[in-house]
Jmol script that loads the backbone (N, CA, C; Angstrom):
load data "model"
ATOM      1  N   UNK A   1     143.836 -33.009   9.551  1.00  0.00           N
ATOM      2  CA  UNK A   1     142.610 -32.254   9.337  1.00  0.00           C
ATOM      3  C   UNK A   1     141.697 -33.050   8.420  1.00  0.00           C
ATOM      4  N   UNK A   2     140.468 -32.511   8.247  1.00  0.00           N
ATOM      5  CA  UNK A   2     139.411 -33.576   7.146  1.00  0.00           C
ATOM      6  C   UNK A   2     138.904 -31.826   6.517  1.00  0.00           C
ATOM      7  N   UNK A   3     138.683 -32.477   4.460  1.00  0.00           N
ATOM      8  CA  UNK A   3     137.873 -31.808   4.042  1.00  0.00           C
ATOM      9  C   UNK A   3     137.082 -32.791   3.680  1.00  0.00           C
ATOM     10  N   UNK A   4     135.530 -31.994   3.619  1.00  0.00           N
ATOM     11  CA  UNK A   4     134.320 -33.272   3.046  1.00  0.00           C
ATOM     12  C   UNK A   4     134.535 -34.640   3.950  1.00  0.00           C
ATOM     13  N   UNK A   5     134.573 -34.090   5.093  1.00  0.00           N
ATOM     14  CA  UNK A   5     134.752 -35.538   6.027  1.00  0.00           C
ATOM     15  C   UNK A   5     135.882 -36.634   5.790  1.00  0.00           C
ATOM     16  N   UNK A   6     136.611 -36.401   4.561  1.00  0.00           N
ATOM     17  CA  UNK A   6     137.864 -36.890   4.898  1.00  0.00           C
ATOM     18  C   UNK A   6     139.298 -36.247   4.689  1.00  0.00           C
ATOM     19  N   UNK A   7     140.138 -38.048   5.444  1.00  0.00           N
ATOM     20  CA  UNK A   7     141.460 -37.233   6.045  1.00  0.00           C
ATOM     21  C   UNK A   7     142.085 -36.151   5.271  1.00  0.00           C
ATOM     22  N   UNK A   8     142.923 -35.308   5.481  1.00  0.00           N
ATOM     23  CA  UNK A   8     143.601 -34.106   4.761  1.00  0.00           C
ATOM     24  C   UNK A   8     145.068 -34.178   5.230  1.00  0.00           C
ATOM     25  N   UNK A   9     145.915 -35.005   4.522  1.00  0.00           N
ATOM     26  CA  UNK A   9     147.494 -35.063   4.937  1.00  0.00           C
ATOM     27  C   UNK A   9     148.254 -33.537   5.108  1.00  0.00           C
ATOM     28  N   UNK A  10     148.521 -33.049   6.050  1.00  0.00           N
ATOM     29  CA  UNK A  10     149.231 -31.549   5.913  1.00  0.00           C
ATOM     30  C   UNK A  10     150.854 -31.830   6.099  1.00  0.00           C
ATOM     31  N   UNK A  11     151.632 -30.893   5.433  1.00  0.00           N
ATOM     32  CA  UNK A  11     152.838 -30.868   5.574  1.00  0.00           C
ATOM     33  C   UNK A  11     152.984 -29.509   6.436  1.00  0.00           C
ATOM     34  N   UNK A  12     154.219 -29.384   7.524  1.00  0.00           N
ATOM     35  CA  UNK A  12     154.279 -28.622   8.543  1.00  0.00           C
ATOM     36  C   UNK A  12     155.691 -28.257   8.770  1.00  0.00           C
ATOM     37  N   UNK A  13     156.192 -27.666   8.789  1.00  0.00           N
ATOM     38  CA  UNK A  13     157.688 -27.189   9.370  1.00  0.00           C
ATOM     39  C   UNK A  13     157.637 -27.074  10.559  1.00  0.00           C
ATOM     40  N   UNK A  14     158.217 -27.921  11.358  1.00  0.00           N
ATOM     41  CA  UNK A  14     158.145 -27.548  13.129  1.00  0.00           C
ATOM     42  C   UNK A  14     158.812 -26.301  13.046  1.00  0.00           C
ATOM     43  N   UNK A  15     158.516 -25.293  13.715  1.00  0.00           N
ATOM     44  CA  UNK A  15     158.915 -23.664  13.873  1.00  0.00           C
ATOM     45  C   UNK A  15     160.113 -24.195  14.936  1.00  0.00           C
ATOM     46  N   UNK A  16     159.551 -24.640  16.033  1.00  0.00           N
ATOM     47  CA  UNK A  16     160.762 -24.750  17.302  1.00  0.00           C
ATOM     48  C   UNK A  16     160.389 -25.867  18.276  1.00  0.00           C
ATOM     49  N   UNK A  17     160.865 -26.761  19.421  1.00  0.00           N
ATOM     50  CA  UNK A  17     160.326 -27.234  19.803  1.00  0.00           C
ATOM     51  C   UNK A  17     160.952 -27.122  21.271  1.00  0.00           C
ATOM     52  N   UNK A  18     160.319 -27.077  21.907  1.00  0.00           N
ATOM     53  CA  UNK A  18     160.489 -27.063  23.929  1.00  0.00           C
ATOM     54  C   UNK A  18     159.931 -28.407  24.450  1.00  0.00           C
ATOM     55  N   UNK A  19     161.369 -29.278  24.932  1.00  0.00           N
ATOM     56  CA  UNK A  19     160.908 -30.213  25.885  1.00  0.00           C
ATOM     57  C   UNK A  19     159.835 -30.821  24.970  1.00  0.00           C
ATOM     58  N   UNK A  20     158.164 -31.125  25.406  1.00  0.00           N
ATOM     59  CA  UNK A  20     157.455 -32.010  24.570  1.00  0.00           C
ATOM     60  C   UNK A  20     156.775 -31.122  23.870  1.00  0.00           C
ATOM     61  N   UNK A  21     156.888 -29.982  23.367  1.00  0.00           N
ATOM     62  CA  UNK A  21     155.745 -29.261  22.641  1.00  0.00           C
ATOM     63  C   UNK A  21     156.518 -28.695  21.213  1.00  0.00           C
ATOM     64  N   UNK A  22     155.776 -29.170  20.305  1.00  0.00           N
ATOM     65  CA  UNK A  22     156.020 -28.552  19.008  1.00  0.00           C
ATOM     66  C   UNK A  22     155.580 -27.128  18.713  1.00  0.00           C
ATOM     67  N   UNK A  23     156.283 -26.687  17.756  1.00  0.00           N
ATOM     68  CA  UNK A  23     154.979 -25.009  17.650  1.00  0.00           C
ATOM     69  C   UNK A  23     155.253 -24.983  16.350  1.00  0.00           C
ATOM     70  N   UNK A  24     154.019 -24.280  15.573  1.00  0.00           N
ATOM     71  CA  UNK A  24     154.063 -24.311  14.132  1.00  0.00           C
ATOM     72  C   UNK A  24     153.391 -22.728  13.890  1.00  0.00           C
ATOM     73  N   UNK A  25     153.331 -22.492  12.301  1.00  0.00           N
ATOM     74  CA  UNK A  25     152.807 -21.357  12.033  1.00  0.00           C
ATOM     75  C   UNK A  25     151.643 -21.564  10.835  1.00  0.00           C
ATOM     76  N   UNK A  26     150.993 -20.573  10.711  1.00  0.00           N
ATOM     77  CA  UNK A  26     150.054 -20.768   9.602  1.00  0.00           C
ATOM     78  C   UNK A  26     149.715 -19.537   8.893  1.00  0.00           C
ATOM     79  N   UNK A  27     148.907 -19.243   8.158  1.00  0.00           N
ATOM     80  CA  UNK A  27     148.517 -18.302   7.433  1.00  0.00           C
ATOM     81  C   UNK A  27     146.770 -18.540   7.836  1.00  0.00           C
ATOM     82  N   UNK A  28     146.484 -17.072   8.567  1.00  0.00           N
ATOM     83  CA  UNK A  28     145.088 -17.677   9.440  1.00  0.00           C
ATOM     84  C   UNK A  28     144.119 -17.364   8.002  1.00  0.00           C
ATOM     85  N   UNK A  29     144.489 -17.511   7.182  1.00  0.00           N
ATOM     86  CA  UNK A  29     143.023 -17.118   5.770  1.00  0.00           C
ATOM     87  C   UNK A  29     143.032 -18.753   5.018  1.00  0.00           C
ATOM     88  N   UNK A  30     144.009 -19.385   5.643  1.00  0.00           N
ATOM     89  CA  UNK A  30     143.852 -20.927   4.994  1.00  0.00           C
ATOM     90  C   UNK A  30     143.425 -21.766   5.881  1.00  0.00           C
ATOM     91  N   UNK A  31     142.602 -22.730   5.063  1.00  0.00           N
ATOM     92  CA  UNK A  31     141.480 -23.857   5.867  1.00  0.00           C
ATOM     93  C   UNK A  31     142.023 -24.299   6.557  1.00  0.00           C
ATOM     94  N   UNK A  32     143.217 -25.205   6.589  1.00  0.00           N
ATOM     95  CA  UNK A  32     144.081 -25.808   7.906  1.00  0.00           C
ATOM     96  C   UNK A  32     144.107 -25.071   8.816  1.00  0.00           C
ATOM     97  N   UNK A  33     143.905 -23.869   9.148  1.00  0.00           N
ATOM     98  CA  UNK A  33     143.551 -23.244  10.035  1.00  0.00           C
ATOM     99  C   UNK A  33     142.098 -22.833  10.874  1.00  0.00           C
ATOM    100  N   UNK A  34     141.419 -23.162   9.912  1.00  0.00           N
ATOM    101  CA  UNK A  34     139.968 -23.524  10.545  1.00  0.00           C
ATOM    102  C   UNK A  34     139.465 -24.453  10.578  1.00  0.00           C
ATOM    103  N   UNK A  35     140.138 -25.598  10.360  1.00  0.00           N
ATOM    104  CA  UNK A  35     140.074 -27.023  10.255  1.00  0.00           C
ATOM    105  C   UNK A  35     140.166 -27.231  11.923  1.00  0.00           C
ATOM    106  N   UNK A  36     141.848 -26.640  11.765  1.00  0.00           N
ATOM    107  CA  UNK A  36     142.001 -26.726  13.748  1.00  0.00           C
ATOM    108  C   UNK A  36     141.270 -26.886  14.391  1.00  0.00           C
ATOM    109  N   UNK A  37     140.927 -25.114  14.182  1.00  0.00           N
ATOM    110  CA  UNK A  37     140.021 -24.408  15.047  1.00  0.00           C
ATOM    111  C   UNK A  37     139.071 -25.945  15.295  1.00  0.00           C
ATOM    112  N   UNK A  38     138.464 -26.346  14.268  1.00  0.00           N
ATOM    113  CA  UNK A  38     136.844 -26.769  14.113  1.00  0.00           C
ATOM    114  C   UNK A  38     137.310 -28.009  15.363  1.00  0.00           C
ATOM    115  N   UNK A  39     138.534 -28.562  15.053  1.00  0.00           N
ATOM    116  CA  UNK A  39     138.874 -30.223  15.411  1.00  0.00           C
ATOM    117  C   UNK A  39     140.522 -29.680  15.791  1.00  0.00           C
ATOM    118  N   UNK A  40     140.469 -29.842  17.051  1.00  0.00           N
ATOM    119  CA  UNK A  40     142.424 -29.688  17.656  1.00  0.00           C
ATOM    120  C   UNK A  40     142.904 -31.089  17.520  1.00  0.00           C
ATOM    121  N   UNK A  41     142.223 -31.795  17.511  1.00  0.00           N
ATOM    122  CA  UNK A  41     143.122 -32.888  17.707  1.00  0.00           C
ATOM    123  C   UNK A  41     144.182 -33.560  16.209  1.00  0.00           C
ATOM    124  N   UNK A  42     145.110 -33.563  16.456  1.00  0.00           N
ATOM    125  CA  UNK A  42     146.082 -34.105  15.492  1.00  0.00           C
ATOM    126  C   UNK A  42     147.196 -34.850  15.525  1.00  0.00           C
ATOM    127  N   UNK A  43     147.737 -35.742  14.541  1.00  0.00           N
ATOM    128  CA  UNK A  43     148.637 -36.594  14.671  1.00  0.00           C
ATOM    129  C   UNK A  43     149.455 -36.198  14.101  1.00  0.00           C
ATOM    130  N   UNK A  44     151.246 -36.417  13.859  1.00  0.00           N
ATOM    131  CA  UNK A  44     152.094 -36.021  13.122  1.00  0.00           C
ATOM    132  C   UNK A  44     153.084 -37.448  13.138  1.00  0.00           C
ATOM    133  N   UNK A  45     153.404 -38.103  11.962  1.00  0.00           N
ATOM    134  CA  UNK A  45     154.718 -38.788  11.210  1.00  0.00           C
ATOM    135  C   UNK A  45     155.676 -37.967  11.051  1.00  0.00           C
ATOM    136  N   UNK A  46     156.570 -38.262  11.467  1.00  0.00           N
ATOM    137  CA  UNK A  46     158.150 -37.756  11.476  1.00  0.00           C
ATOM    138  C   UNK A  46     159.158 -39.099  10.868  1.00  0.00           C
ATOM    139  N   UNK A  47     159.864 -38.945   9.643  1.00  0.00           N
ATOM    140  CA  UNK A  47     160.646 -40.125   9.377  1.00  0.00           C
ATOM    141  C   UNK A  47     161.951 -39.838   9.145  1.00  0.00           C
ATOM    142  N   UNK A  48     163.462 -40.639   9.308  1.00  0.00           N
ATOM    143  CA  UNK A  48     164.672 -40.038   9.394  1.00  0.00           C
ATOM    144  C   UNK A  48     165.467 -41.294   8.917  1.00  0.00           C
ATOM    145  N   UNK A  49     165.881 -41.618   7.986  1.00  0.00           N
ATOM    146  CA  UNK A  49     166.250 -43.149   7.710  1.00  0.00           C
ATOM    147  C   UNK A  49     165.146 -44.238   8.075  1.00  0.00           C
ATOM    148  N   UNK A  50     165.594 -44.795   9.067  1.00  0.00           N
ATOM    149  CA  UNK A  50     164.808 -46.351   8.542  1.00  0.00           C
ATOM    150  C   UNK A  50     163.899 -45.827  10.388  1.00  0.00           C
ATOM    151  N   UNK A  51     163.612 -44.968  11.011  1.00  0.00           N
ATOM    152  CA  UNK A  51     163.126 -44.270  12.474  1.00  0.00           C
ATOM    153  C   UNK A  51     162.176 -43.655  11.798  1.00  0.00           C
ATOM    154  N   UNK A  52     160.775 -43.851  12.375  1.00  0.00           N
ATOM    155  CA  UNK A  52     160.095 -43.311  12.281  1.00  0.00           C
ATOM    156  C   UNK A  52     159.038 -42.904  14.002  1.00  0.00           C
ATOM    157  N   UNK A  53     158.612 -41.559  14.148  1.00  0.00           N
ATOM    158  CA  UNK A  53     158.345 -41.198  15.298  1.00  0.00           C
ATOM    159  C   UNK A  53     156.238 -41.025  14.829  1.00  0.00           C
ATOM    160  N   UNK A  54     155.754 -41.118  15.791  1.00  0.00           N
ATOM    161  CA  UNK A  54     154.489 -41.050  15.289  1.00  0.00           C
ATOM    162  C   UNK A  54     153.940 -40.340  16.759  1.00  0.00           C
ATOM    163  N   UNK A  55     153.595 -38.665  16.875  1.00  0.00           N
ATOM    164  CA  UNK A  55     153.019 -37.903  18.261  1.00  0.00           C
ATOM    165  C   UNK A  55     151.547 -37.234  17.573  1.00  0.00           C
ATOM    166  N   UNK A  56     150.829 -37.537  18.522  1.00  0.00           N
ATOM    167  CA  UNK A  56     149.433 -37.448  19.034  1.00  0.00           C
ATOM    168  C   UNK A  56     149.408 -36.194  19.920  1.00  0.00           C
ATOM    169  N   UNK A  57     148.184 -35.086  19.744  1.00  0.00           N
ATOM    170  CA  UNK A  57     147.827 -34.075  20.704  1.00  0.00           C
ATOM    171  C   UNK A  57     146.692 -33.268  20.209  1.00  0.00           C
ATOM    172  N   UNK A  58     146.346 -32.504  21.506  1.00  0.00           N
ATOM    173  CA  UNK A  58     145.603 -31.345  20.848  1.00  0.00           C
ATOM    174  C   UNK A  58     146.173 -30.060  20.832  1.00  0.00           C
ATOM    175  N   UNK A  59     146.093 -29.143  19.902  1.00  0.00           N
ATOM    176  CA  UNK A  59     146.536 -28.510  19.029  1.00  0.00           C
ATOM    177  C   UNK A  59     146.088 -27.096  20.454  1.00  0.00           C
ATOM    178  N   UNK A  60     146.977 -26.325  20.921  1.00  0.00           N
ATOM    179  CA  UNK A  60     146.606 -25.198  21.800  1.00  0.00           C
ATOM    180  C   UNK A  60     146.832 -23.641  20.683  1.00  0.00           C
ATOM    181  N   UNK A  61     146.365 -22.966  20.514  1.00  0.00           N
ATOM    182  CA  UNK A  61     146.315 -21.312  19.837  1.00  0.00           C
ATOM    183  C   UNK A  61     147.112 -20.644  21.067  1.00  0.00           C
ATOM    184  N   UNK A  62     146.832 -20.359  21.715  1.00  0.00           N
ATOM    185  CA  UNK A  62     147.672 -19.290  22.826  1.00  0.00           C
ATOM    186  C   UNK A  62     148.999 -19.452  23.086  1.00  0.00           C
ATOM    187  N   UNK A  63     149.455 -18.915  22.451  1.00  0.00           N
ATOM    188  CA  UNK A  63     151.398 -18.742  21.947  1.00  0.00           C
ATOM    189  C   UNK A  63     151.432 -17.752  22.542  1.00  0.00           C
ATOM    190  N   UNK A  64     152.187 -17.340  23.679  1.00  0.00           N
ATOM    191  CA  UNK A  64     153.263 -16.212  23.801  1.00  0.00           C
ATOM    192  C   UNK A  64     153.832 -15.465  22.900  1.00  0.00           C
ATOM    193  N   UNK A  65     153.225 -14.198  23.007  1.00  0.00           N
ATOM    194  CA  UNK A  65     153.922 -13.079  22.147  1.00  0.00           C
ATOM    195  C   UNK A  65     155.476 -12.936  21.667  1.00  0.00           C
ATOM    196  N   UNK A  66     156.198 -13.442  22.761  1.00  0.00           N
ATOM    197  CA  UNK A  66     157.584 -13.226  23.166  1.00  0.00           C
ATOM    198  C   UNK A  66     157.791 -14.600  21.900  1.00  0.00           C
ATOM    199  N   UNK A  67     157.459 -15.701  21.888  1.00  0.00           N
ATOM    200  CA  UNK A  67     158.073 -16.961  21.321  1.00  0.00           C
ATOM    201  C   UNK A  67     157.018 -16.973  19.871  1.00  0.00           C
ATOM    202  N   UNK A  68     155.940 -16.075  19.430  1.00  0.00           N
ATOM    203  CA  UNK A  68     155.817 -15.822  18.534  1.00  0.00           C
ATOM    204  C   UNK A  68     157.070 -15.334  17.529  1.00  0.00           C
ATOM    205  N   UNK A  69     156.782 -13.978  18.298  1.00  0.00           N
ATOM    206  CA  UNK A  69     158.310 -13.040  17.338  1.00  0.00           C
ATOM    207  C   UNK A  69     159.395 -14.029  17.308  1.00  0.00           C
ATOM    208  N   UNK A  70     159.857 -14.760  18.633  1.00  0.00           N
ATOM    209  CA  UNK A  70     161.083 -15.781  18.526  1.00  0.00           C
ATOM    210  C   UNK A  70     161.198 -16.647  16.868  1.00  0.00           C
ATOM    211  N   UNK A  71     159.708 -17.004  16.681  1.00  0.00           N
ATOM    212  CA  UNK A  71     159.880 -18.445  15.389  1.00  0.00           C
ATOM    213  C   UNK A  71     159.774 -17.223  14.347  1.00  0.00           C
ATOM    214  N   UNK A  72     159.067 -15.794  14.284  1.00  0.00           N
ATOM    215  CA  UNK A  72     159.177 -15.049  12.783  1.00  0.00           C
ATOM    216  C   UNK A  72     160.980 -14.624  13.001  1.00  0.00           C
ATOM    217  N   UNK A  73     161.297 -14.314  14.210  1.00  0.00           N
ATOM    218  CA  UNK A  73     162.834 -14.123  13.879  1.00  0.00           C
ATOM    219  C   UNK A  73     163.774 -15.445  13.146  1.00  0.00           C
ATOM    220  N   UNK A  74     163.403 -16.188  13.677  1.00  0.00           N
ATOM    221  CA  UNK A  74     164.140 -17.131  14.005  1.00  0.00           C
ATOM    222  C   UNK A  74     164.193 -18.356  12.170  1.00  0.00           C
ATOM    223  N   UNK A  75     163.143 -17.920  11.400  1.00  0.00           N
ATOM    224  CA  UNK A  75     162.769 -18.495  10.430  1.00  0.00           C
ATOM    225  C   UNK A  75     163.434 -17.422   9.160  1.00  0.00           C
ATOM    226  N   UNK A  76     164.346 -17.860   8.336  1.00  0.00           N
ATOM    227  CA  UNK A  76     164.146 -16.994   7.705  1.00  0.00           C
ATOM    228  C   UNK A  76     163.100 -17.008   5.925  1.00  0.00           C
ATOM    229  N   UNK A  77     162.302 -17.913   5.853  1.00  0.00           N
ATOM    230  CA  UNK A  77     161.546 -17.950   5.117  1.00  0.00           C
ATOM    231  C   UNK A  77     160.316 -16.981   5.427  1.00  0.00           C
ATOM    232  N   UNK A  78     159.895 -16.942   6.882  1.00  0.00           N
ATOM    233  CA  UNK A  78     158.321 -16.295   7.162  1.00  0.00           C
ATOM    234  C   UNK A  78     158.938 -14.995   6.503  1.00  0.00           C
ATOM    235  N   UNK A  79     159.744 -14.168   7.039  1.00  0.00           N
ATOM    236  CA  UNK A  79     159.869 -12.878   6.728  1.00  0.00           C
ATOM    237  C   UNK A  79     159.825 -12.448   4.703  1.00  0.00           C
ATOM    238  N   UNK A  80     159.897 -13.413   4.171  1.00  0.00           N
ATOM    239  CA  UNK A  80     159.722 -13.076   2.905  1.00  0.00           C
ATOM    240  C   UNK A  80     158.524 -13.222   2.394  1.00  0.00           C
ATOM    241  N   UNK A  81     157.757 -13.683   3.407  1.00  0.00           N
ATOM    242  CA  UNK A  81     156.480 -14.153   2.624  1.00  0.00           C
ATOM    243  C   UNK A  81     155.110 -13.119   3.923  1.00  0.00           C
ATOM    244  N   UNK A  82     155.914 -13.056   4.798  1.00  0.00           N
ATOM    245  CA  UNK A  82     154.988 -12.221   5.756  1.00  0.00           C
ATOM    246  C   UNK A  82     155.216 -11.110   5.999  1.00  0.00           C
ATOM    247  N   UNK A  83     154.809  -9.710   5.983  1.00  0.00           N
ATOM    248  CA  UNK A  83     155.351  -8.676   6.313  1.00  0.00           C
ATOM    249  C   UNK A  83     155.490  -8.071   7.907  1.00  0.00           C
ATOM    250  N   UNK A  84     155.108  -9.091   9.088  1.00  0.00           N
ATOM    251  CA  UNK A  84     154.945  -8.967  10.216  1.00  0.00           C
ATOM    252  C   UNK A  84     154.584 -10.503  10.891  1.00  0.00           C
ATOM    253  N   UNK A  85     155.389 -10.198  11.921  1.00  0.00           N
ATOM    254  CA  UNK A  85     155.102 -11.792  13.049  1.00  0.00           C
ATOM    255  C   UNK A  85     153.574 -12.033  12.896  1.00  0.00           C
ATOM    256  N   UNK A  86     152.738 -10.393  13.808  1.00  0.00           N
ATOM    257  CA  UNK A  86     151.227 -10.711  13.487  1.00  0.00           C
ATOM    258  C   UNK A  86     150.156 -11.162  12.737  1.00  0.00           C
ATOM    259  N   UNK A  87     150.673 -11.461  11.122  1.00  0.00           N
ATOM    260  CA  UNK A  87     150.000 -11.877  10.425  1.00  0.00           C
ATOM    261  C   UNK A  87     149.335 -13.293  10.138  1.00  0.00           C
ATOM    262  N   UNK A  88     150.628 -13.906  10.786  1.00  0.00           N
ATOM    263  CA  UNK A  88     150.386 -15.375  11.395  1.00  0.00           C
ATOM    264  C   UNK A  88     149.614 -15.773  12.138  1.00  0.00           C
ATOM    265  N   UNK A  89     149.193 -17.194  11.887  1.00  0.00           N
ATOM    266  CA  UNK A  89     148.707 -17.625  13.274  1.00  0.00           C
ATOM    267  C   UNK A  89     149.706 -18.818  13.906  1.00  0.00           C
ATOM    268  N   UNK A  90     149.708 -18.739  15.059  1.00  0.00           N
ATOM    269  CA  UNK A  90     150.896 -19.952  15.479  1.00  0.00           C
ATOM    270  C   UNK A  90     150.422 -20.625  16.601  1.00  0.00           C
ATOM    271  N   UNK A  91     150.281 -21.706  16.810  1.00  0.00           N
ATOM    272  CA  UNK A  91     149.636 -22.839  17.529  1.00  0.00           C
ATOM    273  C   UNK A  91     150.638 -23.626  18.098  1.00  0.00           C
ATOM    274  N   UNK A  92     150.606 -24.618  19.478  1.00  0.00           N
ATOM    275  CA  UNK A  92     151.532 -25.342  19.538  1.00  0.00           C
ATOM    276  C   UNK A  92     151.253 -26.652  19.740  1.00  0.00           C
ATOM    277  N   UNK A  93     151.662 -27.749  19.945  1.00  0.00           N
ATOM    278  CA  UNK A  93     151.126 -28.858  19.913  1.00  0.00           C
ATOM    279  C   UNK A  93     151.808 -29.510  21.272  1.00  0.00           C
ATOM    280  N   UNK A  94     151.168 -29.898  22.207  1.00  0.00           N
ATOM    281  CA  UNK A  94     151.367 -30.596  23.264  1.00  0.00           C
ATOM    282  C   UNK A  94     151.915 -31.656  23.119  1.00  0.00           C
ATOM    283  N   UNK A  95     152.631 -32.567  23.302  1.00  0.00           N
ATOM    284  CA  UNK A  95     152.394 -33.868  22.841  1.00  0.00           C
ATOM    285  C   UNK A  95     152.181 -34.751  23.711  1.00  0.00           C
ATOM    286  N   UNK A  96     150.885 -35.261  23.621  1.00  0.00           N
ATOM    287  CA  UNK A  96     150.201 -36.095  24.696  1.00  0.00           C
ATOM    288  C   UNK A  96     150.483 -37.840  24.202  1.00  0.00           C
ATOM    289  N   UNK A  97     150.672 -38.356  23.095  1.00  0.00           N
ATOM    290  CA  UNK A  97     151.136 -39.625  23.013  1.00  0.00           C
ATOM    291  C   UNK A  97     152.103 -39.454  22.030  1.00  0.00           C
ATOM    292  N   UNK A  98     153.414 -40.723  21.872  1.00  0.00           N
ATOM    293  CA  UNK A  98     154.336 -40.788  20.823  1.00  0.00           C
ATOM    294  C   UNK A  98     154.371 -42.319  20.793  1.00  0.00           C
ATOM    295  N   UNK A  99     154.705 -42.912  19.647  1.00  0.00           N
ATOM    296  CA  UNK A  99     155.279 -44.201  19.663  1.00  0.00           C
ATOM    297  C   UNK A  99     156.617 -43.979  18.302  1.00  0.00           C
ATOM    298  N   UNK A 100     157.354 -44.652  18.664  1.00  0.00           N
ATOM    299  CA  UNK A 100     158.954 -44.476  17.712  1.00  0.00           C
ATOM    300  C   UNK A 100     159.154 -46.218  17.572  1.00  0.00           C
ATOM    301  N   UNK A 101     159.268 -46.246  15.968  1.00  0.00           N
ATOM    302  CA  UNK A 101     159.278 -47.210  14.972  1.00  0.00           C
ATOM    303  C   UNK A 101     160.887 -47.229  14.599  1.00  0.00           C
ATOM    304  N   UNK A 102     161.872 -48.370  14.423  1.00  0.00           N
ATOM    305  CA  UNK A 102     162.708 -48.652  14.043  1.00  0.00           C
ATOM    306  C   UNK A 102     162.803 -49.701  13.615  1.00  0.00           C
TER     307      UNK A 102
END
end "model"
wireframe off; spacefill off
backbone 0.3
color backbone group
């Protein structure tokens, strides 16, 4: 994301992931969330020892109800901090390019 036109490093908990798509959650009253909105497109670093993965996409909003509730069940941090799946916003990320560093 960018504030004041520049970059904005975000940290993210992948919620779950299917085949090539990541899905994440947010709190829709914080800027990274209207950052999105403003600009979908985003990159994500993933590092694991000396592997590092680097995926490219644009960022889709229309989550399935069903795999919403799935990541508030499925997490047990959201539920202490959210009093309902709905309060969230949850986005998923396509992943349209990757390159993996070793």
């Amino acid at each position: 994301t960018c504030e004041a036109n520049r970059p904005k490093l975000r940290i993210f908990q992948i919620m779950r992931q299917d085949d090539t798509t990541l899905y994440f959650a947010t709190a829709p009253q914080k800027d990274v969330y209207r950052q999105l909105q403003t600009n979908p497109h985003v990159e994500i670093l993933a590092m694991a020892d000396r592997v590092s993965v680097r995926c490219a996409g644009e960022v889709d909003f229309h989550v399935d109800d069903t795999l919403r509730r799935w990541i508030y069940d499925h997490n047990p941090v959201l539920p202490r901090l959210y009093s309902s799946y709905d309060k969230l916003a949850y986005f998923a990320l396509p992943i349209a390019e990757m390159d993996y560093y070793d």
